[in-house]
Backbone as XML, in Angstrom:
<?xml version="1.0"?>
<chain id="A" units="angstrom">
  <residue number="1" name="UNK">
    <atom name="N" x="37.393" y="81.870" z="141.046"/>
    <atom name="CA" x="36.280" y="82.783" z="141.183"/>
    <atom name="C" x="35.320" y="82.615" z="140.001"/>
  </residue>
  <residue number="2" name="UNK">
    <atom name="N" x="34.100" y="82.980" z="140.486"/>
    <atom name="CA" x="33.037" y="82.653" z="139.185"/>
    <atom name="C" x="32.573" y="84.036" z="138.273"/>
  </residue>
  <residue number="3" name="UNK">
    <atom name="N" x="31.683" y="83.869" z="137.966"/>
    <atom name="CA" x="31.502" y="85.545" z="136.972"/>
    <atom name="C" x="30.733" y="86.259" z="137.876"/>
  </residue>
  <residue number="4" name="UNK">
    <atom name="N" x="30.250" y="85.550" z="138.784"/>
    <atom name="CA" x="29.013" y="86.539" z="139.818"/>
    <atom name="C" x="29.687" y="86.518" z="140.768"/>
  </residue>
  <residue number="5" name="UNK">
    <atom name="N" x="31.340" y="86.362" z="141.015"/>
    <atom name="CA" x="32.341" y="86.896" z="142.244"/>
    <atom name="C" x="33.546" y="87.238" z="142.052"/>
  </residue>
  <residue number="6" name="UNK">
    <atom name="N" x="33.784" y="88.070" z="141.260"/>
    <atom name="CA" x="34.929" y="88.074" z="140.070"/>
    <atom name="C" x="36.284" y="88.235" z="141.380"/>
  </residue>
  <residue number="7" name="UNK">
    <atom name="N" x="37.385" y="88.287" z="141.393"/>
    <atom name="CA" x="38.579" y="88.552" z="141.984"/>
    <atom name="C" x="38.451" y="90.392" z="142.371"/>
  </residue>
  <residue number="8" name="UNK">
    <atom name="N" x="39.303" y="90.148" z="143.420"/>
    <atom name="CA" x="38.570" y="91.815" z="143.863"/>
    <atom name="C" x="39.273" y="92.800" z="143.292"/>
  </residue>
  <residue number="9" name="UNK">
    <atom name="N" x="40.536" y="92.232" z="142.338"/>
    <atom name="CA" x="41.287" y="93.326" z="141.907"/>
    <atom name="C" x="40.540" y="93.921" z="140.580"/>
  </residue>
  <residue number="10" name="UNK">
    <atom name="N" x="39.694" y="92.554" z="140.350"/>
    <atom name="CA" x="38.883" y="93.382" z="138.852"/>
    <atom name="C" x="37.760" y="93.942" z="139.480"/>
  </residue>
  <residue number="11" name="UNK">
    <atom name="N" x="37.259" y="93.665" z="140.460"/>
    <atom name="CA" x="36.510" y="94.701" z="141.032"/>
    <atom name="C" x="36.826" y="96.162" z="141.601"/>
  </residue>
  <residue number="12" name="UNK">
    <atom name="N" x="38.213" y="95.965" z="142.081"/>
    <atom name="CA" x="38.445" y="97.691" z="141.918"/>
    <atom name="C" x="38.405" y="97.803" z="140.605"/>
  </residue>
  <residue number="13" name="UNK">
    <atom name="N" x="38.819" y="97.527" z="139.619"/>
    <atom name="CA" x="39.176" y="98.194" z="138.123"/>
    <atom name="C" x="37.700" y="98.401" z="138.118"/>
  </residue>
  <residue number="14" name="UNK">
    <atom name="N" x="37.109" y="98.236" z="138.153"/>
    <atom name="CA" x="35.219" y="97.878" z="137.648"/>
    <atom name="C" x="35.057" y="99.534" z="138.579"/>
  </residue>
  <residue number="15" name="UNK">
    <atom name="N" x="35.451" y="99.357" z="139.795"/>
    <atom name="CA" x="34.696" y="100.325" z="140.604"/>
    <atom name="C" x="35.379" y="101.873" z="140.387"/>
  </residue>
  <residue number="16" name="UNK">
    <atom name="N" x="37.167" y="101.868" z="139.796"/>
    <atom name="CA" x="37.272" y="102.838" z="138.996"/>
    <atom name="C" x="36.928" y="103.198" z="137.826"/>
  </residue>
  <residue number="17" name="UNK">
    <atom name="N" x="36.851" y="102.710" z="137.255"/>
    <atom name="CA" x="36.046" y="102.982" z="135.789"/>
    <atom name="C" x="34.804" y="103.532" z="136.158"/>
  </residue>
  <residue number="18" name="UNK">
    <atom name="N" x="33.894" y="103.130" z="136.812"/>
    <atom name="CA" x="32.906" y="104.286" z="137.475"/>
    <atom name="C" x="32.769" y="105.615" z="137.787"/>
  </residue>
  <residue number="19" name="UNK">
    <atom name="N" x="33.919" y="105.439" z="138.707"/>
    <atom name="CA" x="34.227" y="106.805" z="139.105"/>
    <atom name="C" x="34.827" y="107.758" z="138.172"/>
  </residue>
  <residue number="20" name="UNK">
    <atom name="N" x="35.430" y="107.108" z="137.010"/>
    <atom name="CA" x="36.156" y="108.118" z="136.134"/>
    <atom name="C" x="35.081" y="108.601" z="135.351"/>
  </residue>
  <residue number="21" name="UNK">
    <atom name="N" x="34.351" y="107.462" z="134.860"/>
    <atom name="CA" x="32.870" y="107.931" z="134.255"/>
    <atom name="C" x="31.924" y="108.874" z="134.667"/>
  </residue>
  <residue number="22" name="UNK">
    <atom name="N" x="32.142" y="109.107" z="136.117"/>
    <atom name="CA" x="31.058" y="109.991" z="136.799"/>
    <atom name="C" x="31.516" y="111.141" z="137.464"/>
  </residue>
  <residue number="23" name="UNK">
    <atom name="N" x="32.680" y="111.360" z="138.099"/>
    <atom name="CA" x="33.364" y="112.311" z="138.579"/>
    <atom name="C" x="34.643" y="112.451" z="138.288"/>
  </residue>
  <residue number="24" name="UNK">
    <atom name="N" x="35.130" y="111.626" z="137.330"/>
    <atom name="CA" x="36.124" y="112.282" z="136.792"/>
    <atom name="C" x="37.944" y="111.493" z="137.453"/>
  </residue>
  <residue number="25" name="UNK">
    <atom name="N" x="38.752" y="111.578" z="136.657"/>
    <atom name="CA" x="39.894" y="110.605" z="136.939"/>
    <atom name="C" x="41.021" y="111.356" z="138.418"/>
  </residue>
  <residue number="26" name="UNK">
    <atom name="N" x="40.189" y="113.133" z="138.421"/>
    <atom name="CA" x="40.967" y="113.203" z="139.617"/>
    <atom name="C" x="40.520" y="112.684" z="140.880"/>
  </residue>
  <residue number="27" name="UNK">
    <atom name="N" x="39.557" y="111.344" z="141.137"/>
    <atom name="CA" x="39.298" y="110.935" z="142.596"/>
    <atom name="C" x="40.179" y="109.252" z="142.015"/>
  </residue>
  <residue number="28" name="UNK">
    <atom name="N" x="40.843" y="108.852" z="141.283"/>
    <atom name="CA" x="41.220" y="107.519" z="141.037"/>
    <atom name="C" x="41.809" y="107.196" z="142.340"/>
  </residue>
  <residue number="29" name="UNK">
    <atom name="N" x="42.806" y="108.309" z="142.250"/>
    <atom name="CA" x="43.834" y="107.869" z="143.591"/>
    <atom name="C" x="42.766" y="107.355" z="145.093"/>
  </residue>
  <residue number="30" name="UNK">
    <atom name="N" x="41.539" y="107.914" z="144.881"/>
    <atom name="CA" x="41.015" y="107.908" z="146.568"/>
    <atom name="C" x="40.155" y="106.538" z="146.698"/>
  </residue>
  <residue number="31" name="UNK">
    <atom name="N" x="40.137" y="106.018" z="145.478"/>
    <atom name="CA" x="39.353" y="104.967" z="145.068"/>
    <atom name="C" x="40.848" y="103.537" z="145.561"/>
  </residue>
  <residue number="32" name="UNK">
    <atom name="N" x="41.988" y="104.096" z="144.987"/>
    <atom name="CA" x="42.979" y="103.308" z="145.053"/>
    <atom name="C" x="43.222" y="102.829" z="146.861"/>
  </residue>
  <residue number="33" name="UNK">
    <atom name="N" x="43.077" y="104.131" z="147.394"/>
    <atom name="CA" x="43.966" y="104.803" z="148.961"/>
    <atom name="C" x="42.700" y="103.749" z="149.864"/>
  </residue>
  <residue number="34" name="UNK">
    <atom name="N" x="41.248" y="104.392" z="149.651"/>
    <atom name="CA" x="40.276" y="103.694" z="150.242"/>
    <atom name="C" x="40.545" y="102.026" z="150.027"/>
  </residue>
  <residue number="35" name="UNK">
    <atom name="N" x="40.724" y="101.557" z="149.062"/>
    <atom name="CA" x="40.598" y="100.037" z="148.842"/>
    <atom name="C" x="41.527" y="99.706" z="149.551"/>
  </residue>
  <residue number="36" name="UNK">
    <atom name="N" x="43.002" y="100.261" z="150.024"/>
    <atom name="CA" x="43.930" y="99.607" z="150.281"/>
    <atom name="C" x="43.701" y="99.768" z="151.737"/>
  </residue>
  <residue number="37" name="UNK">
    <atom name="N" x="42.789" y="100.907" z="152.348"/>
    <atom name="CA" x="42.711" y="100.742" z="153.638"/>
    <atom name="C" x="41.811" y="99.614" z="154.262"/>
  </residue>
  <residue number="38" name="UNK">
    <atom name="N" x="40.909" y="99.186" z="153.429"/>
    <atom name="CA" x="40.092" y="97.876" z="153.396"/>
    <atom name="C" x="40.520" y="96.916" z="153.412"/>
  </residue>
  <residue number="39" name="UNK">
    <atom name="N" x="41.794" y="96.900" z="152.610"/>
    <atom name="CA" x="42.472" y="95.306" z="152.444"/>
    <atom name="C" x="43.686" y="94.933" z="153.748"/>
  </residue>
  <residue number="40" name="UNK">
    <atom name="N" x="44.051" y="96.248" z="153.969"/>
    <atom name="CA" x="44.647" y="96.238" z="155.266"/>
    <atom name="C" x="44.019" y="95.627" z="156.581"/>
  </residue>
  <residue number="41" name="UNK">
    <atom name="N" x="42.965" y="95.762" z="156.842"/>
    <atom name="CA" x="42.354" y="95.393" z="158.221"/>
    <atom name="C" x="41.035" y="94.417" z="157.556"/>
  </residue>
  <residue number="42" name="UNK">
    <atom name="N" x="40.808" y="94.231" z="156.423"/>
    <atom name="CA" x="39.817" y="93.129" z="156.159"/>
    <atom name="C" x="39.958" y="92.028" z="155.191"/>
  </residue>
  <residue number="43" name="UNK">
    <atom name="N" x="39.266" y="90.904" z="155.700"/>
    <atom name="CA" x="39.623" y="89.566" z="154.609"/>
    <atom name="C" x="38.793" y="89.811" z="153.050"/>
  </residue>
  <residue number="44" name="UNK">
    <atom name="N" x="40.160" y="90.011" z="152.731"/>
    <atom name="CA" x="39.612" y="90.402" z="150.462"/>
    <atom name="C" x="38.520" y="89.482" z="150.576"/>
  </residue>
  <residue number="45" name="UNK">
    <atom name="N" x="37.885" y="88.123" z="151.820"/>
    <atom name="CA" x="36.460" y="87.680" z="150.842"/>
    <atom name="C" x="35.076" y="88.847" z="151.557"/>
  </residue>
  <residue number="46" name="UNK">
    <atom name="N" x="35.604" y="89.204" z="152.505"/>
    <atom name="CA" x="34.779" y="90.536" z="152.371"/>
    <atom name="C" x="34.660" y="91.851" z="152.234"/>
  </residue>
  <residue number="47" name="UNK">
    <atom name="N" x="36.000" y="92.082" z="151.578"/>
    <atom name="CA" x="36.103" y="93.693" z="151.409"/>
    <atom name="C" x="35.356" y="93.564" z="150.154"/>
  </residue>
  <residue number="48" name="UNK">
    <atom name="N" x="34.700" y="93.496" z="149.083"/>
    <atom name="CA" x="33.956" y="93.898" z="148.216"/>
    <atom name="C" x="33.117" y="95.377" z="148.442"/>
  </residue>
  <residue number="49" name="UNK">
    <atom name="N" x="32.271" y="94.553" z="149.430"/>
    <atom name="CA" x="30.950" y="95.961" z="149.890"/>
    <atom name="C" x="31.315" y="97.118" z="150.339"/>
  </residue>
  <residue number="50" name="UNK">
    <atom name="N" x="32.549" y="96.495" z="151.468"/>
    <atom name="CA" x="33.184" y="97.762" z="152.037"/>
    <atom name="C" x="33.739" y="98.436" z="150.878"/>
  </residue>
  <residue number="51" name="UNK">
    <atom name="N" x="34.526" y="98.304" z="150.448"/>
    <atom name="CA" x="35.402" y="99.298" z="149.130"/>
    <atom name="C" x="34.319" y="100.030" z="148.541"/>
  </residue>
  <residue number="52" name="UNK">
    <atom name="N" x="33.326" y="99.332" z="148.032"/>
    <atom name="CA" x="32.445" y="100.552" z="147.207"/>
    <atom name="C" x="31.958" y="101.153" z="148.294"/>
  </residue>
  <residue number="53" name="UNK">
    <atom name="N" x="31.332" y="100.723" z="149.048"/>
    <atom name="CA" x="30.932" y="101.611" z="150.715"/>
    <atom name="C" x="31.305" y="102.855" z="150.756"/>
  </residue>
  <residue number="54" name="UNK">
    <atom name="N" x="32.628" y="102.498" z="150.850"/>
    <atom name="CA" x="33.792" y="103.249" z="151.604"/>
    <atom name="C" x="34.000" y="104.597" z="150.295"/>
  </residue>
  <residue number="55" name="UNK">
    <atom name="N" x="34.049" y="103.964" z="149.258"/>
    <atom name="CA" x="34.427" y="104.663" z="147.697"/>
    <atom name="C" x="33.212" y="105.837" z="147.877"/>
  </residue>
  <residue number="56" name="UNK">
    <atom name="N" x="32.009" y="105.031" z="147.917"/>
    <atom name="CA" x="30.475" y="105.973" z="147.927"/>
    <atom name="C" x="30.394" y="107.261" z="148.951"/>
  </residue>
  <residue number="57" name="UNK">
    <atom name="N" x="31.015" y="106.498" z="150.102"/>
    <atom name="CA" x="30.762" y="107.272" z="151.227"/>
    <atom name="C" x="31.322" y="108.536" z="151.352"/>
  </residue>
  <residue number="58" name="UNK">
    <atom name="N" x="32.687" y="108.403" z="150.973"/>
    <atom name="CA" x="33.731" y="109.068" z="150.796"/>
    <atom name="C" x="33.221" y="110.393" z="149.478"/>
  </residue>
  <residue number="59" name="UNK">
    <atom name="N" x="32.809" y="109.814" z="148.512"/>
    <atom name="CA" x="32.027" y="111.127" z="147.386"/>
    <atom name="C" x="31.272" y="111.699" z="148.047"/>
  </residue>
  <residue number="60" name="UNK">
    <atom name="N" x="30.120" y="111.063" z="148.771"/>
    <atom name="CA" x="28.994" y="111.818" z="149.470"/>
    <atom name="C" x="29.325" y="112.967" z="150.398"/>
  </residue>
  <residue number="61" name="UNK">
    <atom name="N" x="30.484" y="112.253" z="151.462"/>
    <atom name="CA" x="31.096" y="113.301" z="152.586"/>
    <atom name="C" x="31.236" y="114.445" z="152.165"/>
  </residue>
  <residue number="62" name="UNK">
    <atom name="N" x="32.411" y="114.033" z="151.130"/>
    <atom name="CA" x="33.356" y="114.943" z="150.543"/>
    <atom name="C" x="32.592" y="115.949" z="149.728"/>
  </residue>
  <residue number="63" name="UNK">
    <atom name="N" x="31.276" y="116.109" z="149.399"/>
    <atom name="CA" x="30.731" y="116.868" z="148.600"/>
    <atom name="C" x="30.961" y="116.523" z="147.114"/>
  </residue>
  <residue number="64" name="UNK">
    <atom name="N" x="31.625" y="115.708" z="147.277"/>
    <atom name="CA" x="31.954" y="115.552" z="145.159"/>
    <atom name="C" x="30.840" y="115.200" z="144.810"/>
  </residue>
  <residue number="65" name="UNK">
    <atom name="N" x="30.212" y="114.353" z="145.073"/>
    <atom name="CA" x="28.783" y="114.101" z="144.291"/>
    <atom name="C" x="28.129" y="113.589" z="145.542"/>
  </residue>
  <residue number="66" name="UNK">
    <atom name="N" x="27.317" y="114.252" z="146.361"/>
    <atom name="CA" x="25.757" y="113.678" z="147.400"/>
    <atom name="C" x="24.945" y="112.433" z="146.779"/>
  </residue>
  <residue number="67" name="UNK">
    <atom name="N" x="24.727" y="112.534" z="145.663"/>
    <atom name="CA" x="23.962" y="111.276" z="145.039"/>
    <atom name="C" x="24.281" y="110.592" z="144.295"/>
  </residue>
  <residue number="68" name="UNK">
    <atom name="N" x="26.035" y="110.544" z="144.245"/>
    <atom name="CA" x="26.729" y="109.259" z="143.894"/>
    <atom name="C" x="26.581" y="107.990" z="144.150"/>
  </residue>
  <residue number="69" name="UNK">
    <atom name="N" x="26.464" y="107.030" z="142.965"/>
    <atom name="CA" x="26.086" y="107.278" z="141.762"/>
    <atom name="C" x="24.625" y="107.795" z="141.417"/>
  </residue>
  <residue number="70" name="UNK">
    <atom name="N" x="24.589" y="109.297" z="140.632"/>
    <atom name="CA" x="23.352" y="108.876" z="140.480"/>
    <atom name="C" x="22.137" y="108.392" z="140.023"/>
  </residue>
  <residue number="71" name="UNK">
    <atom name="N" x="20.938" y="107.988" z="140.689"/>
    <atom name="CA" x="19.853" y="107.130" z="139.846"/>
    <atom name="C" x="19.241" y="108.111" z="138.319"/>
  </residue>
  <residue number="72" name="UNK">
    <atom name="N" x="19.827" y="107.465" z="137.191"/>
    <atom name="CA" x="18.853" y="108.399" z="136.302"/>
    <atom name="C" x="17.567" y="108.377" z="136.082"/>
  </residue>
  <residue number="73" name="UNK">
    <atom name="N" x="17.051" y="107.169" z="136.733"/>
    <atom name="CA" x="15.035" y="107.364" z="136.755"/>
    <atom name="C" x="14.924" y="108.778" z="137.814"/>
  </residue>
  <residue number="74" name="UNK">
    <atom name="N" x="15.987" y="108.644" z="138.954"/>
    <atom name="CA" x="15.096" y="109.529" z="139.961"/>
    <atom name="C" x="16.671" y="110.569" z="140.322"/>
  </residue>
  <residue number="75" name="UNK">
    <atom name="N" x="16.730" y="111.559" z="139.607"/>
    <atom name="CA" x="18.382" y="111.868" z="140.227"/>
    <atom name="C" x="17.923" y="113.013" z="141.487"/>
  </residue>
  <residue number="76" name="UNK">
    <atom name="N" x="17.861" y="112.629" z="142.198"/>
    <atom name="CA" x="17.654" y="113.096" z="143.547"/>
    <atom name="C" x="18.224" y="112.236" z="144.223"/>
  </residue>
  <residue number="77" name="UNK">
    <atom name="N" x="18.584" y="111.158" z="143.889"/>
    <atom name="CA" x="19.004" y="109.765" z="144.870"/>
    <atom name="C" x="20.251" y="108.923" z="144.498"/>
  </residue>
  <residue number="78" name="UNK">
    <atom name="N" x="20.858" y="108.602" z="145.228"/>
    <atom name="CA" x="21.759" y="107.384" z="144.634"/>
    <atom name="C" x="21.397" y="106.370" z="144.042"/>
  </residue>
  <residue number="79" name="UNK">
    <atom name="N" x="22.213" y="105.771" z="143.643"/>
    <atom name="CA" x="21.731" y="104.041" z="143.206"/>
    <atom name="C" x="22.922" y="103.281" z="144.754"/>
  </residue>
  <residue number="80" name="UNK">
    <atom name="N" x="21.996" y="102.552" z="144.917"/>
    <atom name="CA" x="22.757" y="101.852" z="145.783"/>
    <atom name="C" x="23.804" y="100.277" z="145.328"/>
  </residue>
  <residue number="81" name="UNK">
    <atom name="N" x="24.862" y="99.696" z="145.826"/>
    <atom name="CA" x="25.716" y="98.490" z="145.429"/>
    <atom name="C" x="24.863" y="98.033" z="146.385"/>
  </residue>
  <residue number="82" name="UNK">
    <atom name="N" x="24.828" y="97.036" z="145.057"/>
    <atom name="CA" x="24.875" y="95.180" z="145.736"/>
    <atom name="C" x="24.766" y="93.687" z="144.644"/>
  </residue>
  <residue number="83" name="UNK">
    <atom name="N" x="24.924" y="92.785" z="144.841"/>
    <atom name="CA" x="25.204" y="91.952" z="143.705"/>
    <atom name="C" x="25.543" y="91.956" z="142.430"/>
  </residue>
  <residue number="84" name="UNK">
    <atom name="N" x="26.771" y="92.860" z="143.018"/>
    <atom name="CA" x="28.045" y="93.656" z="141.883"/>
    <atom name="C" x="26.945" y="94.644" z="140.604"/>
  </residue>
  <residue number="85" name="UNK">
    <atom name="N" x="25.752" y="94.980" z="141.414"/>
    <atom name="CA" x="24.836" y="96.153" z="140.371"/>
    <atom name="C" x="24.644" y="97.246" z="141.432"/>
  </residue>
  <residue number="86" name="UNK">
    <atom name="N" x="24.516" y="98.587" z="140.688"/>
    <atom name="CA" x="24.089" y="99.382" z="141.273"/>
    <atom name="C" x="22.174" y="99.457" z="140.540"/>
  </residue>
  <residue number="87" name="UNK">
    <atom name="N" x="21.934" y="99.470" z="142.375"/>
    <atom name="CA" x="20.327" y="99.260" z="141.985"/>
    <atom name="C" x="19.643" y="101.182" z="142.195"/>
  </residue>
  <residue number="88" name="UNK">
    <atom name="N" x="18.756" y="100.910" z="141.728"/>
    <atom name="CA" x="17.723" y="101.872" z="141.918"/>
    <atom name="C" x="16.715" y="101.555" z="143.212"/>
  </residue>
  <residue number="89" name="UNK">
    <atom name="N" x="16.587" y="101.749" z="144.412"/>
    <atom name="CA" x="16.295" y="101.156" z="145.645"/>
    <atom name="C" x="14.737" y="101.676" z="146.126"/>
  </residue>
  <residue number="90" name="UNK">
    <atom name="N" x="14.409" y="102.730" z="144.594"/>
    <atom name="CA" x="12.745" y="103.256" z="144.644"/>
    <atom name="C" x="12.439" y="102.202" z="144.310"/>
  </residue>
  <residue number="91" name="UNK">
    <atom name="N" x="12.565" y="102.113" z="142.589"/>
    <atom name="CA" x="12.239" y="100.766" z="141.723"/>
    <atom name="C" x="12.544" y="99.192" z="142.180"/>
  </residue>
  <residue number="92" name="UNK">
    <atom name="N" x="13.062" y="99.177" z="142.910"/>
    <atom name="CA" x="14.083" y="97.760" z="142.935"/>
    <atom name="C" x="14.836" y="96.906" z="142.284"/>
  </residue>
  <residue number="93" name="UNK">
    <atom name="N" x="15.228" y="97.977" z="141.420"/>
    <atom name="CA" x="15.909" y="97.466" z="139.857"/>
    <atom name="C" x="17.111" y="97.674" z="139.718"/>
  </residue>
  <residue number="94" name="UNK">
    <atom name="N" x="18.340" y="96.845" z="139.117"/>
    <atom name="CA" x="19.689" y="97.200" z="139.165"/>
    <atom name="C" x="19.692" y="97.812" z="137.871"/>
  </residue>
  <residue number="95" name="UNK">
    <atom name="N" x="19.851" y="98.967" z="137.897"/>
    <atom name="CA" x="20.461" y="99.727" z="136.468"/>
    <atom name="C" x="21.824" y="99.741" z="135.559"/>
  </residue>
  <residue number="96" name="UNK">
    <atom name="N" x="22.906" y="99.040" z="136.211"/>
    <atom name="CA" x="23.906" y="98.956" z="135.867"/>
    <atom name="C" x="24.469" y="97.947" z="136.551"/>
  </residue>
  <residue number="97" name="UNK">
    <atom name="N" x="25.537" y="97.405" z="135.664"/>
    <atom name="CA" x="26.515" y="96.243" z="136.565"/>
    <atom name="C" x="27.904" y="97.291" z="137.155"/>
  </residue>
  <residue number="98" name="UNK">
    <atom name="N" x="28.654" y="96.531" z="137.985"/>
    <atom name="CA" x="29.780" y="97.232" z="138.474"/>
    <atom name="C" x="30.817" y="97.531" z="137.290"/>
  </residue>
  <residue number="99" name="UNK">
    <atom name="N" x="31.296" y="98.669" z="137.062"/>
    <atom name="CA" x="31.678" y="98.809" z="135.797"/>
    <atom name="C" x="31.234" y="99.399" z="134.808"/>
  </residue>
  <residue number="100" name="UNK">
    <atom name="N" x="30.067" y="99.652" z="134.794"/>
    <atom name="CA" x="28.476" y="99.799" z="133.632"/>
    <atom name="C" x="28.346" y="101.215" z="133.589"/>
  </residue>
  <residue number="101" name="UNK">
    <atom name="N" x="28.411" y="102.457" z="134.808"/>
    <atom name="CA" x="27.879" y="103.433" z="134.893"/>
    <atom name="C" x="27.948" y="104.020" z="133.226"/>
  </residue>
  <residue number="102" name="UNK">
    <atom name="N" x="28.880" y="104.260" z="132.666"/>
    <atom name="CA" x="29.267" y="105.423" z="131.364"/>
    <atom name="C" x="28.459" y="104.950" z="130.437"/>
  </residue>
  <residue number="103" name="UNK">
    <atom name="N" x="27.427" y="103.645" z="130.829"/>
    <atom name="CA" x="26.622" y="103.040" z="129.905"/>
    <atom name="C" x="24.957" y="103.475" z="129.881"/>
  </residue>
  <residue number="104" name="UNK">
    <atom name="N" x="25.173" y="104.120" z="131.158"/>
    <atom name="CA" x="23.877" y="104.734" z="131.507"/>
    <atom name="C" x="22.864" y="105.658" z="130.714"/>
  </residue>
  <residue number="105" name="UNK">
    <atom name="N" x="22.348" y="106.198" z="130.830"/>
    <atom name="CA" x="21.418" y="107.258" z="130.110"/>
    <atom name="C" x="20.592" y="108.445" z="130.707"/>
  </residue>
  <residue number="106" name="UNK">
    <atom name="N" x="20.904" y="109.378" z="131.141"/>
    <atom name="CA" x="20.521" y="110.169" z="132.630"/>
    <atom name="C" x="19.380" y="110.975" z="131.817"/>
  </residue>
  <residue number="107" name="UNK">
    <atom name="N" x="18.078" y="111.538" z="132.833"/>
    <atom name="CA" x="17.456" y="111.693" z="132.026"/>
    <atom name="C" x="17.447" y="113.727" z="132.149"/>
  </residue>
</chain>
């Protein structure tokens, strides 16, 4: 794997560390439960998107955070995944890499 497709197990670690950063270490387990339901019925070269998908979707439902993660230019909104960054999808700018959130600066 290269640095711009890392192995997906360091991509969960990447995508918990997020979540602990932003809502806190009691959703780890759902971050864990979700990934494994991904890897169950999909090929690890495309569960990436799904897992955070699934991770995102799952905060939003659930009420834990609606605008998980959110954008600190605009916090009304998420930042959306994709090319292992969460972008800002007003701006078109990735604000963070996967992993990055606790690095942020909210305004």
């Amino acid at each position: 794997m290269t640095a711009d497709n890392p192995p997906l197990e360091h991509v969960i670690r990447l995508l918990r560390r997020d979540v602990l950063a932003t809502v806190g270490a009691a959703h780890d387990h759902d971050v864990r439960r979700l990934a494994a339901m991904v890897l169950e019925y999909r090929d690890p070269d495309g569960a990436v998107d799904k897992i955070v998908e699934d991770v995102q979707q799952y905060l939003h439902d659930t009420f834990v955070d609606t605008t998980w993660p959110t954008c600190p230019r605009h916090p009304n909104h998420p930042m959306w995944f994709r090319d292992y960054a969460w972008w800002c999808e007003q701006d078109e700018v990735p604000l963070a890499r996967l992993g990055e959130l606790h690095n942020l600066r909210f305004a």
